[in-house]
Backbone as a chain_set.jsonl record, in Angstrom:
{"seq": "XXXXXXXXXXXXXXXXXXXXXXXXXXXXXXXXXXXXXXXXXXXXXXXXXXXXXXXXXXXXXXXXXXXXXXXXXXXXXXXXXXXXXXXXXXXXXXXXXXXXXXXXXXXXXXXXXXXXXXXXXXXXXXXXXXXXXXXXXXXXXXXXXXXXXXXXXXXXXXXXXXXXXXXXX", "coords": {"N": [[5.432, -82.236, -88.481], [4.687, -79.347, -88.3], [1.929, -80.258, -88.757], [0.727, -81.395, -86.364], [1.455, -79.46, -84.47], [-0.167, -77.499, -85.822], [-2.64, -78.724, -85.534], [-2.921, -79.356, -82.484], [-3.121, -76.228, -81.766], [-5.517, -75.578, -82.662], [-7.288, -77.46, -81.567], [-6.675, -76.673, -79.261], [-7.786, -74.271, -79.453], [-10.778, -74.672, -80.034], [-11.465, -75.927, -78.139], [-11.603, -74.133, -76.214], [-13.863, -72.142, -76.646], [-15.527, -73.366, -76.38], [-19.179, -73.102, -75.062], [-20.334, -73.732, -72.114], [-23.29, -74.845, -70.241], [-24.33, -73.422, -68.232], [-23.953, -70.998, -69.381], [-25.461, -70.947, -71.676], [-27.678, -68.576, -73.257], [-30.293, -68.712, -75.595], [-32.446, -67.762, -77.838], [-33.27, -69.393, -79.055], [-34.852, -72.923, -79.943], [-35.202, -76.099, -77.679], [-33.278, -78.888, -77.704], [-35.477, -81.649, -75.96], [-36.532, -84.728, -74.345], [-38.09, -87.079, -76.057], [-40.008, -88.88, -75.403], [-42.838, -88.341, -73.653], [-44.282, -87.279, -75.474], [-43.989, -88.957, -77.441], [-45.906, -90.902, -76.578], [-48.217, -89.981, -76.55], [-48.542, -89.119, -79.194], [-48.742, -91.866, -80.084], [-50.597, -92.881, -78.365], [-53.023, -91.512, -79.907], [-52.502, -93.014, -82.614], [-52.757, -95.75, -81.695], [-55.4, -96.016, -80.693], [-56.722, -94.428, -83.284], [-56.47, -97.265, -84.606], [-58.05, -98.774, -83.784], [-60.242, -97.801, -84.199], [-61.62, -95.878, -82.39], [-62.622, -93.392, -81.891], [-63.709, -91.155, -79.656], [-61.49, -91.571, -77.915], [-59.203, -90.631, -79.305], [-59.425, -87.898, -80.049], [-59.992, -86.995, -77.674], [-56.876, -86.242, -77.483], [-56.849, -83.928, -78.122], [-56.593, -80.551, -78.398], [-58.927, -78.251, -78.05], [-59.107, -75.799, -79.976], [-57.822, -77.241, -81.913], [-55.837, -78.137, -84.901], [-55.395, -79.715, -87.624], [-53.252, -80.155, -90.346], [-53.023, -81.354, -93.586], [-50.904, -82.256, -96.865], [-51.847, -81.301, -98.564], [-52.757, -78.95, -98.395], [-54.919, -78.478, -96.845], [-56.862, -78.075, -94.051], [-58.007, -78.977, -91.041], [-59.818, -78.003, -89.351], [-60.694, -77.36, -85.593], [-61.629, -79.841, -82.879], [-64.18, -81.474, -83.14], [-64.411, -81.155, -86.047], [-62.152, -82.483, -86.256], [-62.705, -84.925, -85.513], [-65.037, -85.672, -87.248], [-63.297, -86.244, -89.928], [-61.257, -88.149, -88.938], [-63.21, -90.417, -88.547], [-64.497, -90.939, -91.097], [-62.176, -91.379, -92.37], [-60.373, -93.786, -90.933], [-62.518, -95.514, -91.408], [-61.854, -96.642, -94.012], [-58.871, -97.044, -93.644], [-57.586, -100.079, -92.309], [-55.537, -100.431, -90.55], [-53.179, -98.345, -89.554], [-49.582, -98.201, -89.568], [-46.391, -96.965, -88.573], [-43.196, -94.682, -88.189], [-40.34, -95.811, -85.639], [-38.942, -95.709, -82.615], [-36.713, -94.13, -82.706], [-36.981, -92.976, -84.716], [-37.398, -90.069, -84.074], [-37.665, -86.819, -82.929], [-37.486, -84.192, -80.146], [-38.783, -80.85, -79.07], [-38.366, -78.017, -77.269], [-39.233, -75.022, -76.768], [-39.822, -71.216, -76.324], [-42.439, -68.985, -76.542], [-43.244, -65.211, -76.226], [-43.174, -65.839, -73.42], [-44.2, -67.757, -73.411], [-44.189, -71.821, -72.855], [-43.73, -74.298, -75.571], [-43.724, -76.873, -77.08], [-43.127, -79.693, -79.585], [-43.111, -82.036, -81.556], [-41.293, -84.652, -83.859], [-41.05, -86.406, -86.761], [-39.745, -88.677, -88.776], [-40.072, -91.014, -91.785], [-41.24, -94.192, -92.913], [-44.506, -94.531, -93.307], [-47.39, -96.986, -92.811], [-50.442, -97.077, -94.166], [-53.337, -99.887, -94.568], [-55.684, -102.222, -95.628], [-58.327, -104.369, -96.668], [-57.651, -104.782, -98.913], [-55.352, -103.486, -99.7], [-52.007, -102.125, -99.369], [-50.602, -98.979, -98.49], [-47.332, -97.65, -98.847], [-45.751, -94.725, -97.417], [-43.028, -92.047, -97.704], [-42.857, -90.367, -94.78], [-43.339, -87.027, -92.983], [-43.478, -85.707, -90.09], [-44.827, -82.982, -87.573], [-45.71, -82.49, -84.803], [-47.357, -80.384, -82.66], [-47.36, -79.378, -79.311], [-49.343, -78.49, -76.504], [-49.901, -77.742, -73.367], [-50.2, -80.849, -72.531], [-51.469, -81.548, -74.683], [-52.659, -82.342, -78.044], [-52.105, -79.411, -80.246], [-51.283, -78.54, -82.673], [-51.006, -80.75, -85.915], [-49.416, -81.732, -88.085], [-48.736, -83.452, -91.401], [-46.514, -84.326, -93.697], [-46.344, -85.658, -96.685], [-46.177, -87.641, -100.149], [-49.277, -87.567, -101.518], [-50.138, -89.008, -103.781], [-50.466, -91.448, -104.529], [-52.726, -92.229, -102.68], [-54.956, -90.461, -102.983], [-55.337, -92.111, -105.786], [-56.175, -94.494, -105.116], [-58.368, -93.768, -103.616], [-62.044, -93.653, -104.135], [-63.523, -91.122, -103.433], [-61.923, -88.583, -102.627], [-61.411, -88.345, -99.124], [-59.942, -86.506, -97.954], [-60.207, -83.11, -98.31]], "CA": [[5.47, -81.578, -87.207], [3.54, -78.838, -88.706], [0.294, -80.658, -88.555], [0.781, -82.123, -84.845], [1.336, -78.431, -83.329], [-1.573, -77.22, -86.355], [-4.164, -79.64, -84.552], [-3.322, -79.196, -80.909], [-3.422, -75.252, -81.45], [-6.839, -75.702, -83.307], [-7.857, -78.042, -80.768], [-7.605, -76.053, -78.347], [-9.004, -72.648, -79.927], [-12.29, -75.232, -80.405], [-12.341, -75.691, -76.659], [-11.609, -72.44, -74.943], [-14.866, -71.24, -77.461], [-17.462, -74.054, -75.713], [-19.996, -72.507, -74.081], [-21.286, -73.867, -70.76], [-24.626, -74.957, -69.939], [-24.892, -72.52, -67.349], [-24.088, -69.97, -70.386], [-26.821, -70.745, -72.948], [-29.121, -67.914, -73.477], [-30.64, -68.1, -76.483], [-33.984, -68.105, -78.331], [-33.89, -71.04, -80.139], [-35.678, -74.387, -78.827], [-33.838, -76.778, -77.075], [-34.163, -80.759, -77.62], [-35.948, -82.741, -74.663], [-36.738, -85.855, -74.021], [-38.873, -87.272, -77.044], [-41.292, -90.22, -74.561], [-43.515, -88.107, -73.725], [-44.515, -86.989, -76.705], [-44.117, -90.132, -78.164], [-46.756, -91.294, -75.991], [-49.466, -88.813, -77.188], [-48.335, -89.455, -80.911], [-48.461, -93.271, -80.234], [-51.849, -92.857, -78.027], [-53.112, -90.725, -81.031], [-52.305, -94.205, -83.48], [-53.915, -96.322, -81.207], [-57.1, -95.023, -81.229], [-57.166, -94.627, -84.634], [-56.44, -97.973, -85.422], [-59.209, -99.418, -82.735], [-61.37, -96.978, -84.5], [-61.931, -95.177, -80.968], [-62.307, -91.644, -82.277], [-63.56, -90.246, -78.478], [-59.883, -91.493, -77.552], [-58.319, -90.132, -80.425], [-59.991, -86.5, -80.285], [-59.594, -86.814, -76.483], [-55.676, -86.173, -77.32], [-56.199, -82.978, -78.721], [-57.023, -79.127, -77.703], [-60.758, -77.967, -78.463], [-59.214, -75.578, -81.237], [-56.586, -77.709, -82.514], [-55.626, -77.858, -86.03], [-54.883, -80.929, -88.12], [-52.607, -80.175, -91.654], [-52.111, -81.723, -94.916], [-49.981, -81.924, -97.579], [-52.796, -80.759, -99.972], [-52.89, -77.674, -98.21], [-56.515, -78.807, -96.503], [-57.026, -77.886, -92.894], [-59.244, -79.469, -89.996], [-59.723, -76.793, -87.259], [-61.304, -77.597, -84.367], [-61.644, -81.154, -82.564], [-65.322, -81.744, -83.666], [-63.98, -81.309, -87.426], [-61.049, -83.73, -86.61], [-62.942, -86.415, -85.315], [-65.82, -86.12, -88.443], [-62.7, -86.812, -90.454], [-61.216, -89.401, -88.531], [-64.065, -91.003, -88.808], [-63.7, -91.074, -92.312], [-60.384, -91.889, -92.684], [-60.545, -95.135, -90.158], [-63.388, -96.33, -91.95], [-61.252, -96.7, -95.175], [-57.936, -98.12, -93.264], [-57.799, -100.838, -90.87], [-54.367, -100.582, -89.61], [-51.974, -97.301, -89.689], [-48.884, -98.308, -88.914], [-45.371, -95.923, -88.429], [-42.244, -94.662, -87.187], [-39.566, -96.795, -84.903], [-38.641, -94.677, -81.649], [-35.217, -93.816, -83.434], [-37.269, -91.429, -86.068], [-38.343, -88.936, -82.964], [-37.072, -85.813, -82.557], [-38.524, -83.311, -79.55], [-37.899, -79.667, -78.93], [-39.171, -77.439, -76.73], [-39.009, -73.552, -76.831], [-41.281, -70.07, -75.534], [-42.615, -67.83, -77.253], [-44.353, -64.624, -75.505], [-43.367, -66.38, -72.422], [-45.321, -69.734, -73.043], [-43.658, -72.859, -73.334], [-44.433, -74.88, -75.877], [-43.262, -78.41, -77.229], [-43.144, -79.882, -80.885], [-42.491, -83.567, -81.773], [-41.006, -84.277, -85.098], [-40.394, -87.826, -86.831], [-39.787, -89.063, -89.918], [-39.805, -92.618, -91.641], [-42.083, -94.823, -93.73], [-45.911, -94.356, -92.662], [-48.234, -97.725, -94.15], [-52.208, -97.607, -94.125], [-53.382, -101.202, -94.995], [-56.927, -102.556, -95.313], [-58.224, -105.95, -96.704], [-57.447, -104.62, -100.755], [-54.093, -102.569, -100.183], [-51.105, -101.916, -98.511], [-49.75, -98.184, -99.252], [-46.471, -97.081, -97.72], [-45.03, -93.64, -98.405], [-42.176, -91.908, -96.82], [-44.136, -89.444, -93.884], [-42.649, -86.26, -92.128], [-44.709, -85.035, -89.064], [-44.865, -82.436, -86.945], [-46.719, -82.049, -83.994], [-47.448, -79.158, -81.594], [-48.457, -80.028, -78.054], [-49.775, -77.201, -75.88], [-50.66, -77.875, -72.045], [-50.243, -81.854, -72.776], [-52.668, -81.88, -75.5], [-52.339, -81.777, -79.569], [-52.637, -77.912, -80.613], [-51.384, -78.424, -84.307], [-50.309, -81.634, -85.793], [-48.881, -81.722, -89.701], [-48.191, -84.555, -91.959], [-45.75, -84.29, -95.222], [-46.294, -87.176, -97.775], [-47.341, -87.604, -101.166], [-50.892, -87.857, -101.215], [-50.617, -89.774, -105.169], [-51.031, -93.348, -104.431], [-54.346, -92.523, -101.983], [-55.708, -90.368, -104.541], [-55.457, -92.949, -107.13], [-56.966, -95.536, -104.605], [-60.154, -93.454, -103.068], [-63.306, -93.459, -105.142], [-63.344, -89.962, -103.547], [-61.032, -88.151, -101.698], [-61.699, -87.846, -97.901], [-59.408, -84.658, -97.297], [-60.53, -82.102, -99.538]], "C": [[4.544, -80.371, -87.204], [2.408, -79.129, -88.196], [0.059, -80.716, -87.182], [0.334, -80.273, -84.247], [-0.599, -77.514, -83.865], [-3.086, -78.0, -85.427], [-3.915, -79.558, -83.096], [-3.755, -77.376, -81.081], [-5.307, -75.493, -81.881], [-7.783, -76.306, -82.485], [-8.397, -77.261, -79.646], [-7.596, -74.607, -78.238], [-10.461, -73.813, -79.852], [-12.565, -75.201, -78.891], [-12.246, -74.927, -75.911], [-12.684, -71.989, -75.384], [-15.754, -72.102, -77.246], [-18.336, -73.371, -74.822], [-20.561, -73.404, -72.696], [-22.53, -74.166, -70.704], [-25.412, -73.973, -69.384], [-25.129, -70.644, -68.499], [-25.033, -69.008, -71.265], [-27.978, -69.712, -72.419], [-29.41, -67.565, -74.529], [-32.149, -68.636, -76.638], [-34.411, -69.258, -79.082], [-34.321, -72.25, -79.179], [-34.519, -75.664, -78.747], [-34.338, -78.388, -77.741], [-34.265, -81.47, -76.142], [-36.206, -83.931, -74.755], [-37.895, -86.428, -74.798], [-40.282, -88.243, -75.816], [-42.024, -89.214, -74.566], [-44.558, -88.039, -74.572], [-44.972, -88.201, -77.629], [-45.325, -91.072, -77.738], [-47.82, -91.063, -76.135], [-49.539, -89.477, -78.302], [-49.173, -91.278, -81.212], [-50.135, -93.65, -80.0], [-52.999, -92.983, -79.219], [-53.466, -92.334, -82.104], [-53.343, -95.245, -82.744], [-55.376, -96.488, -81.286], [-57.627, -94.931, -82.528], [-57.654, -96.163, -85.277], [-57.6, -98.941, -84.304], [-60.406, -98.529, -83.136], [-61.902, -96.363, -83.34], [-61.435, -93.768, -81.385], [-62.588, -90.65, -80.784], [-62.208, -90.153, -78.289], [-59.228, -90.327, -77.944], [-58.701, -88.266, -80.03], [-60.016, -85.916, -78.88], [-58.135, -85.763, -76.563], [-55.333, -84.683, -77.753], [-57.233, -81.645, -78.355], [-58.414, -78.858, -78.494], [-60.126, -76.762, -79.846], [-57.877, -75.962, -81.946], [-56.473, -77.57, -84.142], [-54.687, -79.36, -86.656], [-54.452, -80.655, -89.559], [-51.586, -81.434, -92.85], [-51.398, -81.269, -95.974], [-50.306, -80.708, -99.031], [-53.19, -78.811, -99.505], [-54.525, -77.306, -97.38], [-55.711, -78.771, -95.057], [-57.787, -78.018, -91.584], [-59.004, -78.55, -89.228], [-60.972, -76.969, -86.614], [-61.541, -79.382, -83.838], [-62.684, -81.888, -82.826], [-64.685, -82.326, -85.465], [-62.971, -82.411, -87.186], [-61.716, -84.668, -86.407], [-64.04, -86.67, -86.315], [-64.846, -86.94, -89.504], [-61.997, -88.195, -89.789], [-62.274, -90.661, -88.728], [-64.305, -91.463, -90.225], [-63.13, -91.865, -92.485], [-60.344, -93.39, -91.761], [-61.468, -96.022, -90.586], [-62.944, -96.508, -93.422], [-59.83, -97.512, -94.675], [-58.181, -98.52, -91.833], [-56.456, -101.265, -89.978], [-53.274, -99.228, -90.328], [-50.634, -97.599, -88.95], [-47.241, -97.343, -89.515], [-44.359, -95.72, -87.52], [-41.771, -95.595, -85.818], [-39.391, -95.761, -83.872], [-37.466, -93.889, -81.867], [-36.153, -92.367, -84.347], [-38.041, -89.899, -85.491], [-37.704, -87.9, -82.869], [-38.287, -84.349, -81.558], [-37.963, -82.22, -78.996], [-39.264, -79.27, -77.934], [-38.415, -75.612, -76.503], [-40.241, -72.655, -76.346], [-40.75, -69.326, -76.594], [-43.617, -66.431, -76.281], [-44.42, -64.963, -74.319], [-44.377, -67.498, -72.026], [-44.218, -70.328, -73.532], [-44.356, -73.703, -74.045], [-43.311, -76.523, -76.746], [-43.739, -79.079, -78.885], [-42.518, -81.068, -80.864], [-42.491, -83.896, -83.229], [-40.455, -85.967, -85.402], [-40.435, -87.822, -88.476], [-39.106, -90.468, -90.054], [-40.823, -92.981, -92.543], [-43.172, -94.824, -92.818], [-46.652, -95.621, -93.574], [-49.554, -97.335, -93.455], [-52.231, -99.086, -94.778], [-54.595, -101.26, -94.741], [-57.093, -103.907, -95.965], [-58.188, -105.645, -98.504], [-56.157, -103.973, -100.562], [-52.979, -102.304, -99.257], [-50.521, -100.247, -99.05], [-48.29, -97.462, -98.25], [-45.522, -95.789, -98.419], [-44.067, -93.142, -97.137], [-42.771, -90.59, -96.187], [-43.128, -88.765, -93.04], [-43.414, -85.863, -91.186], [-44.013, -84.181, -88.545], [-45.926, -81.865, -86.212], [-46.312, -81.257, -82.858], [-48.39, -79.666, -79.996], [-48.232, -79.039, -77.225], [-50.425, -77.663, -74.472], [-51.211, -79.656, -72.202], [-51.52, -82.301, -73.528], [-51.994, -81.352, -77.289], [-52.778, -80.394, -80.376], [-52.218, -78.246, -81.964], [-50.661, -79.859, -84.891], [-50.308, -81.374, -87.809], [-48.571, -83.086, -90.695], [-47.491, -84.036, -93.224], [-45.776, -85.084, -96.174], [-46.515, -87.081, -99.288], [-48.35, -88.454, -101.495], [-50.931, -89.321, -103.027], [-51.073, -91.354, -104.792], [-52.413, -93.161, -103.375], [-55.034, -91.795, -102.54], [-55.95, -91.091, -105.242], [-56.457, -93.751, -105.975], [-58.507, -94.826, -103.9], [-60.564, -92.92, -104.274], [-63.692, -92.033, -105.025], [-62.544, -89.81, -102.514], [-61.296, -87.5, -100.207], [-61.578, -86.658, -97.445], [-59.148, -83.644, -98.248], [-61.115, -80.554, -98.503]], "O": [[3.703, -80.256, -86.313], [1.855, -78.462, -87.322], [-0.883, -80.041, -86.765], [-0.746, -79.929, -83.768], [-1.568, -77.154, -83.195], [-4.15, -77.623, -84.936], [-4.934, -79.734, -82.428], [-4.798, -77.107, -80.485], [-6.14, -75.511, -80.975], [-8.954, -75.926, -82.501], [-9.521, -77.085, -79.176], [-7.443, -73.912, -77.233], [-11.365, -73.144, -79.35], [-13.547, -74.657, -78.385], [-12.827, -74.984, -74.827], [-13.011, -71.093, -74.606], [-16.855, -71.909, -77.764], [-17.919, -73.143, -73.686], [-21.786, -73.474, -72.792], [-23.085, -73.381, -71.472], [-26.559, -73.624, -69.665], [-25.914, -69.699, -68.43], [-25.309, -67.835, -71.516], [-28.841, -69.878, -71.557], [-29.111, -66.429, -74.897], [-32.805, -69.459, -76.0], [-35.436, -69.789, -79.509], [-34.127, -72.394, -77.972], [-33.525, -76.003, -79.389], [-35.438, -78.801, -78.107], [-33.328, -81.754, -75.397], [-35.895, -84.195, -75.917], [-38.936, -86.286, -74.157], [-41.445, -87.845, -75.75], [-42.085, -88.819, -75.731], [-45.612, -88.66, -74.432], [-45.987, -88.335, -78.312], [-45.695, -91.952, -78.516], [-48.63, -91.948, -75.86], [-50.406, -90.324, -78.517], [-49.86, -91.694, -82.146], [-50.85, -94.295, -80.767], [-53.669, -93.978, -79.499], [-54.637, -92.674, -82.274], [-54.483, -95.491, -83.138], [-56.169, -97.108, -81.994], [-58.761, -95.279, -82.858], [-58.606, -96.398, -86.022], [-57.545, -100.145, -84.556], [-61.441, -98.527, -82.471], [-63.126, -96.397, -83.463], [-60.341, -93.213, -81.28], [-61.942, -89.613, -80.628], [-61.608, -89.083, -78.397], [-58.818, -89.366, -77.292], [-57.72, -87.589, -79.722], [-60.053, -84.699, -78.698], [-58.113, -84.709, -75.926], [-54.208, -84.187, -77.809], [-58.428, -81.767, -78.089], [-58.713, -79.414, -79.551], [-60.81, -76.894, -80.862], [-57.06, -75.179, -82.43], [-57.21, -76.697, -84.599], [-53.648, -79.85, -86.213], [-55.396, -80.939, -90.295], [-50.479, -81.962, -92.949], [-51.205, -80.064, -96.132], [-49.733, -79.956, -99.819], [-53.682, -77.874, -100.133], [-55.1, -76.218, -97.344], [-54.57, -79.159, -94.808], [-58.189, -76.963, -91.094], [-58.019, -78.376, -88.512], [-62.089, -76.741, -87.08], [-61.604, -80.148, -84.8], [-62.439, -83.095, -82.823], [-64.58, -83.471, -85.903], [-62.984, -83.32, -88.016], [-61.447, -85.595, -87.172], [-64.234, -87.876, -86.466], [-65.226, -88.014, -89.969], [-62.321, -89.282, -90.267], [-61.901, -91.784, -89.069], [-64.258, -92.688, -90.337], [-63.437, -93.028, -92.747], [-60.228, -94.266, -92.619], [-61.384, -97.209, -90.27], [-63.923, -96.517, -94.169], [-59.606, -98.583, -95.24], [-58.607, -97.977, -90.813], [-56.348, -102.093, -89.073], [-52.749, -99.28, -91.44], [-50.551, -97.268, -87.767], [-47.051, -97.121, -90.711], [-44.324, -96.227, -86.399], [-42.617, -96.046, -85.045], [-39.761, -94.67, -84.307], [-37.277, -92.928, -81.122], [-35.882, -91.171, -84.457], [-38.778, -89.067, -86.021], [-36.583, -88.304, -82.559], [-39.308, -83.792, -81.963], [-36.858, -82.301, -78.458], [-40.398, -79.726, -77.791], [-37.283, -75.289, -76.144], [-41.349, -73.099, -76.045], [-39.702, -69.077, -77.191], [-44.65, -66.78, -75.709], [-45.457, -64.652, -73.733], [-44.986, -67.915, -71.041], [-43.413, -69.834, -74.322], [-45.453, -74.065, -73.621], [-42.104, -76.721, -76.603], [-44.884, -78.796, -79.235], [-41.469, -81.224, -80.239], [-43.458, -83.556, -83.91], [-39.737, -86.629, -84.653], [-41.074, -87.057, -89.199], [-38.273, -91.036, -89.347], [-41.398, -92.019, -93.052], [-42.959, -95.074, -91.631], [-46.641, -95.526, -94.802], [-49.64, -97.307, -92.227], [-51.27, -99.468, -95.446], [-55.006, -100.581, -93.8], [-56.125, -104.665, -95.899], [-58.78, -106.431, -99.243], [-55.676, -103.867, -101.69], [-53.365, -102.311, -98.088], [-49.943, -100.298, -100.136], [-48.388, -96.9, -97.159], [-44.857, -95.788, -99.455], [-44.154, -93.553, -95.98], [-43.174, -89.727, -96.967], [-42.241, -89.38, -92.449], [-44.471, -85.539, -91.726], [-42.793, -84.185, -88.713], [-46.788, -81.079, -86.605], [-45.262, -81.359, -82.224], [-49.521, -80.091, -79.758], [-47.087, -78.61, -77.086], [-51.614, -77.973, -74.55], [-52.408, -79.893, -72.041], [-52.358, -83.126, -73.165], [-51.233, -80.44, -77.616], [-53.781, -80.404, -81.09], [-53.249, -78.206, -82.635], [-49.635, -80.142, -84.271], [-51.203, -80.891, -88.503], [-47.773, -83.77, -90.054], [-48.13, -83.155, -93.799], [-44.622, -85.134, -96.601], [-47.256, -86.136, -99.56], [-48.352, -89.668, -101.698], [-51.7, -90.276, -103.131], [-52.093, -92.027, -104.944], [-53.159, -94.14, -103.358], [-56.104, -92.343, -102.805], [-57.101, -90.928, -105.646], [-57.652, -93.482, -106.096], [-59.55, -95.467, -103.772], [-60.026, -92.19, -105.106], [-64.132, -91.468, -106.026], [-62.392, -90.635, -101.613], [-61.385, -86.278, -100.089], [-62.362, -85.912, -96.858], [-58.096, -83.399, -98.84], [-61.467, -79.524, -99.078]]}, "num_chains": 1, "name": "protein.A"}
């Protein structure tokens, strides 16, 4: 009998202490509606894998910023699409993430809004010698519906071992 009255009082201390929608004011970023986003990201893949680097470099802000794991940094959209270029001419199909591995926030800073799309999941490259599939965290920054910073997490070892030299240095 204990327990019974223990869990209704408890119960409802948990819901007299919900906040409201109309409530929330805080600074932290909210989660929205991943499609969008996912649409860019997906665009983004496309492109790559059609080797269509205008596309691709289309998707992203004139001083965007492209980060790896190695601690190497593309800045500006010129520099991303030399590498792309690259990198597409080494794999002939990038394929990734299910719509399940999306996560999208959106928060201001300074009074801008800005938007961040976040996935994780198995990432493969594949060409006509290799298949490599590693497990890939992203995070991308999208600024005025365009890619301002985009991130990857992986380990780089198995495409080290396989390039004769290393593209992203």
């Amino acid at each position: 009998m204990k327990k019974i009255f223990l869990t209704l009082i408890l119960s409802f201390a948990l819901i007299g202490c919900e906040t409201t929608s109309e409530q929330v004011d805080s600074d932290l970023p909210s989660v929205v509606d991943a499609a969008p986003f996912i649409e860019i990201y997906s665009a983004l893949n496309e492109a790559m894998n059609n080797k269509d680097i205008e596309s691709a470099t289309a998707l992203f802000n004139e001083n965007a910023v492209w980060s790896f794991p190695n601690e190497v940094e593309v800045e500006g959209v010129e520099a991303i699409g030399e590498m792309l270029t690259t990198t597409t001419s080494i794999w002939d199909n990038i394929s990734n993430f299910n719509e399940d591995d999306f996560l999208a926030l959106e928060g201001t800073e300074d009074g801008e809004t800005w938007n961040a799309l976040m996935a994780w999941g198995e990432q493969s490259y594949s060409n006509d010698d290799i298949t490599i599939t590693v497990p890939y965290h992203l995070f991308m920054a999208v600024y005025e519906g365009k890619i301002q910073w985009l991130g990857g997490l992986y380990d780089r070892t198995k495409f080290v071992e396989y390039y004769d030299q290393d593209p992203i240095k």
